[in-house]
C-alpha positions in Angstrom: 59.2 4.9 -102.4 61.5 1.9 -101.4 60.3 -1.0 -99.3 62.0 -0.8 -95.9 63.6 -4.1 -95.1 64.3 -5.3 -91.5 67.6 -6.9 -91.3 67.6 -10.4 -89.7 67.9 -10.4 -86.0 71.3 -11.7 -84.7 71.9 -15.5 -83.9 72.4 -16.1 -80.5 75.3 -18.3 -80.1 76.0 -19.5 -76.4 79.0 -21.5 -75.4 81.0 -22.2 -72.3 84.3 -20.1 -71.6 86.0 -23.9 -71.6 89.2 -24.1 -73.5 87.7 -26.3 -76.6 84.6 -24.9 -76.5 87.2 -21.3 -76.8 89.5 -23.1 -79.3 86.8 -24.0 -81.7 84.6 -21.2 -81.4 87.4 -18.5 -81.1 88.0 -17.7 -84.8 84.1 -17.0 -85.9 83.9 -15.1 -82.3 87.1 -13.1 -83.6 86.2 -12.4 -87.0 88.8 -14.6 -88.7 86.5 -16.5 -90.9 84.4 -15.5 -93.5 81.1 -14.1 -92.0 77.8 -15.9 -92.3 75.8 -14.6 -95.3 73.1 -12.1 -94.2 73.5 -13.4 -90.6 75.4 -11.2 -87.8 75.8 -13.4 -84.6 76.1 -12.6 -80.9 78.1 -14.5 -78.0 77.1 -15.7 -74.5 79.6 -17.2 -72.4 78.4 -19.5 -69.4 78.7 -21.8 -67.4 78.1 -25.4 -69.0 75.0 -25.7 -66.2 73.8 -22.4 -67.0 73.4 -23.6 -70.2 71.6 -26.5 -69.8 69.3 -24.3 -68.3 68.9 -21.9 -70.7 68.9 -24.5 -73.7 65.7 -25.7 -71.5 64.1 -22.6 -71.7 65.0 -22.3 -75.1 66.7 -19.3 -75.0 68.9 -19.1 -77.7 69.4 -20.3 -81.2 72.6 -22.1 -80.6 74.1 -23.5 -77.6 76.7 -25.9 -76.0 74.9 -28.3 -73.2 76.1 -31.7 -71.9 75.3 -34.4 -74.0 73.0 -35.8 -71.7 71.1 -32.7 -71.4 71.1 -32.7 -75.4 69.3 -36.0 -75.5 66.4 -34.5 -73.7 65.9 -31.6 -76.0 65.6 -32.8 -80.0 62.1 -31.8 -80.1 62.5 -28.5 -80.0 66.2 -28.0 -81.0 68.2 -30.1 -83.2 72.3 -31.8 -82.7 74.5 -30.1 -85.1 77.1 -33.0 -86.1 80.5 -30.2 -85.1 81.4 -28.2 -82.6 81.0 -31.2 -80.0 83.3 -33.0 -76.8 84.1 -36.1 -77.3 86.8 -38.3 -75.4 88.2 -40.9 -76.0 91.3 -40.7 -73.0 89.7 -38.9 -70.7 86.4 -38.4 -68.5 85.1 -36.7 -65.4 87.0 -37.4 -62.4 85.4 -38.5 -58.7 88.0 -37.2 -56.5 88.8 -36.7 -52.6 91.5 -35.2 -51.1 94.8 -37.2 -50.4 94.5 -35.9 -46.9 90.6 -36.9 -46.4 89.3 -38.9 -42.9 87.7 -41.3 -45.2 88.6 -44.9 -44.6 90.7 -46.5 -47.6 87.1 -48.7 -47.9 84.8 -45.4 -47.1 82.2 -44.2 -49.6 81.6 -40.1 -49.8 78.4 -39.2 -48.6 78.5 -35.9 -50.1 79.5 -35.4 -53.4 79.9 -31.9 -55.4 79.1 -31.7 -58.8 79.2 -29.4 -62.0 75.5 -29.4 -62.2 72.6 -32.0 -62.2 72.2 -32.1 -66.0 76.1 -32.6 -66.7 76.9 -35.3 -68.4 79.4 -36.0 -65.8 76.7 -36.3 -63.0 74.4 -38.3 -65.2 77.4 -40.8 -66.0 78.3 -40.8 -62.1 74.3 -41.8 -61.2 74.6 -44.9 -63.2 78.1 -45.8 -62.3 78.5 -44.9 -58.5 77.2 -47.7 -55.7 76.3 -46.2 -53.1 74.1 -43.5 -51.7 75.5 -40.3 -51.9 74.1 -36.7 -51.7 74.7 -34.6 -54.9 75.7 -30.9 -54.2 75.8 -28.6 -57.0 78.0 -26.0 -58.2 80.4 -24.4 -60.4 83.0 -26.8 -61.9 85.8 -24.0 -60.7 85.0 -24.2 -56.9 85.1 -27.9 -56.9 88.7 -28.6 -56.2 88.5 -26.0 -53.3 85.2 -27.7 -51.6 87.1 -31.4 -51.3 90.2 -29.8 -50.4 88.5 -27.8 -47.6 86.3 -30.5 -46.3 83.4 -28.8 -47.0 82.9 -32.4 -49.4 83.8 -35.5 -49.1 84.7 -35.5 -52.9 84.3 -34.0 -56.2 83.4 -35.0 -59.4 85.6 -33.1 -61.9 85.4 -31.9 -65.5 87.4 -29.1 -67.4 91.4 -28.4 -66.7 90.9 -29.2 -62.9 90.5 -33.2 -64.2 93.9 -33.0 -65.3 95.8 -31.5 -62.5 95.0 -34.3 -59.4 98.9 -34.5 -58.8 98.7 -30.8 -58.7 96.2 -30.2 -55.9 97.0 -33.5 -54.1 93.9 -35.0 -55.3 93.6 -39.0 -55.3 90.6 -40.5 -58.0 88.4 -43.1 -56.6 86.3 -43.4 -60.0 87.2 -42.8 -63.6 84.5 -42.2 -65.4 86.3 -42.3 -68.7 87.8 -45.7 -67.8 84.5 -46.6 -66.6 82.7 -45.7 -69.9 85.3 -47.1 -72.3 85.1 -50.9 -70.4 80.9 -51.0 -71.2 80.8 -49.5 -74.7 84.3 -51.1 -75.7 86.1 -48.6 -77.3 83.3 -45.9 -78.5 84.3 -42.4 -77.8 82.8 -40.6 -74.4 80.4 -37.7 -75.6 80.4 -34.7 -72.9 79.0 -32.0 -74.8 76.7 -31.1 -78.0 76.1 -28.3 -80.1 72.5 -27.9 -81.0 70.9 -25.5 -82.7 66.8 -24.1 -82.9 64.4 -26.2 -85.1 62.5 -23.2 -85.8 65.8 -22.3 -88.0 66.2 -23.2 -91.4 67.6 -26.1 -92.4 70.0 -24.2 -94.7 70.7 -21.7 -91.5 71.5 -24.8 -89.8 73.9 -26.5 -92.3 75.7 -22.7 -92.5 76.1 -22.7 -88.3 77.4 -26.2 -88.6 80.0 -24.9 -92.0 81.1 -22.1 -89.6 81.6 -23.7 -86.7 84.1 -26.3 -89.3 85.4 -23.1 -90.4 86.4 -21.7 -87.1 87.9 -24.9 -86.0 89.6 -24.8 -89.0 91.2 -21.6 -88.8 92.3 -22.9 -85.4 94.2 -25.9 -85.8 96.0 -23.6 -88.4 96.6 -20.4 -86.8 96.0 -21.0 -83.0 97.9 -17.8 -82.1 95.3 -16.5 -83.6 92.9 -17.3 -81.4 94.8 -17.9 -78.3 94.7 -14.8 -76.3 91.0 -15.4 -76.0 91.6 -19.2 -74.9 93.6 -17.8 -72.3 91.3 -14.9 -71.2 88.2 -17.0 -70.3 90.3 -20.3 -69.1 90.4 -21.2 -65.5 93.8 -22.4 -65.3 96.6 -20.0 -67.1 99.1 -22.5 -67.8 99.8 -22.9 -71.3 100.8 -26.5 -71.1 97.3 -27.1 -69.2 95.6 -25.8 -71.7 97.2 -27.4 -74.6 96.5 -30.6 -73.2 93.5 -29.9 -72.2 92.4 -29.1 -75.7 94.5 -32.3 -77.3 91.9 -34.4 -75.0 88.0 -32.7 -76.0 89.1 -31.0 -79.3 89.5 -34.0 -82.0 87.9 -35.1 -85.3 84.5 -35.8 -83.6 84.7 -32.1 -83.2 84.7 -31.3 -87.1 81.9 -34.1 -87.5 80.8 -36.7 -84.9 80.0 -39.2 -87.5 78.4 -42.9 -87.1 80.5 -43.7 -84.5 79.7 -40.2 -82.6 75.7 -40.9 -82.8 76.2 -44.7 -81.9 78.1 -43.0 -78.5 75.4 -41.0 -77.9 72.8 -43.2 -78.3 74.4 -45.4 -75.5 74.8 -42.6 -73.5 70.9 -42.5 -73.7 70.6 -45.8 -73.3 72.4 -45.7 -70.2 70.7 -42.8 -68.9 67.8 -44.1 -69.8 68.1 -47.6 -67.8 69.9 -46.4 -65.0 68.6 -47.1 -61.3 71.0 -45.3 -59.4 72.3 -45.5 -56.1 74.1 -42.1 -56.3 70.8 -39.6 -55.6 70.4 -36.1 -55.4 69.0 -34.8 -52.1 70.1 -31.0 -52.6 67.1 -28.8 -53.8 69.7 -26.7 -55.5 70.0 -26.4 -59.5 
């Protein structure tokens, strides 16, 4: 009689519906690369917040989180060099509305953000000077909060961060500018891959060949891949997205290298160190 054998569960592989995180991940997602050897995987999209969560929890075996959340998890996951968000032209965004009562000299009290753990709220804690509340919630509803009133301003990430002239948005702090005058010149990392330490170390290299693989197949064939880019984008606009994908989706993607790790260890460093002014009074996460 035959030994039954148990085929290995799937790898759970959870990314955000962001177009770079779509563009690299689209062609493995798709089928358009070769399949990992006696490994099936499954998808989760989310929310970069929801993420971080989840990666907390350790929920799945490979995930996209901010960078600064990544920092906090290497003992029980580890940071897969591709796959990642790196900038070096743009950052998040702190934003009001062209048409806000706040003095030309006035400092927001409230501030919405794309989550606590974000990179971009982590960057915004060191760099902001003043008191502020932090109010968080789903990068998409941000521009609609300032524009409404219902903040005083937004911190912005994704598409949105790209578009001020569009919704009539005026930027009080670049936090890409503001990152690029302290670390002179080093790329800004806003999101990580990692994947489970309780993997193999071969599994691991495979994930980080296949997610080279898919990125790969879509700088080559990015029709390929671009219905789904569309699909789970926030903004339609092809031009939008393009660009959008020009900024986060570069060689640091394929391998963060020595000057990727150098970035990130400042970004620790800077978490690390920071006393900040800008504090976070909501009980909300």
């Amino acid at each position: 009689m035959s030994e039954l054998i148990t085929p290995p569960l799937p790898l759970t592989v959870a990314v955000s519906p962001c177009p770079n995180d779509t563009f690299i991940f689209g062609a493995w997602v798709l089928g358009q690369c070769a399949p990992l050897p006696d490994q099936t995987a499954s998808f989760i999209w989310e929310d970069v917040q929801v993420l971080n969560e989840a990666a907390a929890r350790r929920a799945y075996d490979v995930v996209k989180v901010s960078a600064a959340q990544a920092l906090k998890l290497l003992d029980d996951y580890v940071l897969l060099p591709a796959g990642g968000a790196f900038s070096k032209v743009h950052g998040p965004k702190l934003v009001t509305s062209r048409t806000s009562s706040l003095s030309p000299s006035g400092a927001p009290r409230t501030i919405a953000v794309p989550g606590l753990g974000t990179t971009a709220a982590a960057l915004l804690r060191r760099a902001w000077s003043e008191p502020a509340e932090l109010i968080p919630v789903r990068y998409d509803r941000i521009v609609n909060m300032v524009l409404q009133g219902e903040v005083d301003a937004g911190l912005l990430i994704h598409e949105s961060a790209l578009l001020l002239d569009r919704y009539g948005l005026s930027c009080i702090l670049d936090l890409g500018r503001w990152w690029d005058e302290r670390t002179r010149g080093l790329p800004l990392p806003l999101g990580c891959i990692l994947g489970r330490r309780t993997l193999r170390p071969e599994t691991l290299e495979r994930i980080t060949a296949q997610i080279q693989a898919s990125l790969n197949h879509a700088a080559h064939a990015p029709d390929s891949i671009w219905p789904l880019v569309r699909a789970l984008a926030q903004e339609l606009d092809d031009e939008v997205l393009q660009a959008h994908i020009r900024t986060y989706v570069n060689h640091y993607s394929r391998d963060m290298g020595e000057e990727g790790t150098r970035a990130l260890e400042c970004l620790g460093e800077m978490v690390r160190d920071a006393a900040p002014r800008a504090v976070d009074t909501s009980s909300s996460s």
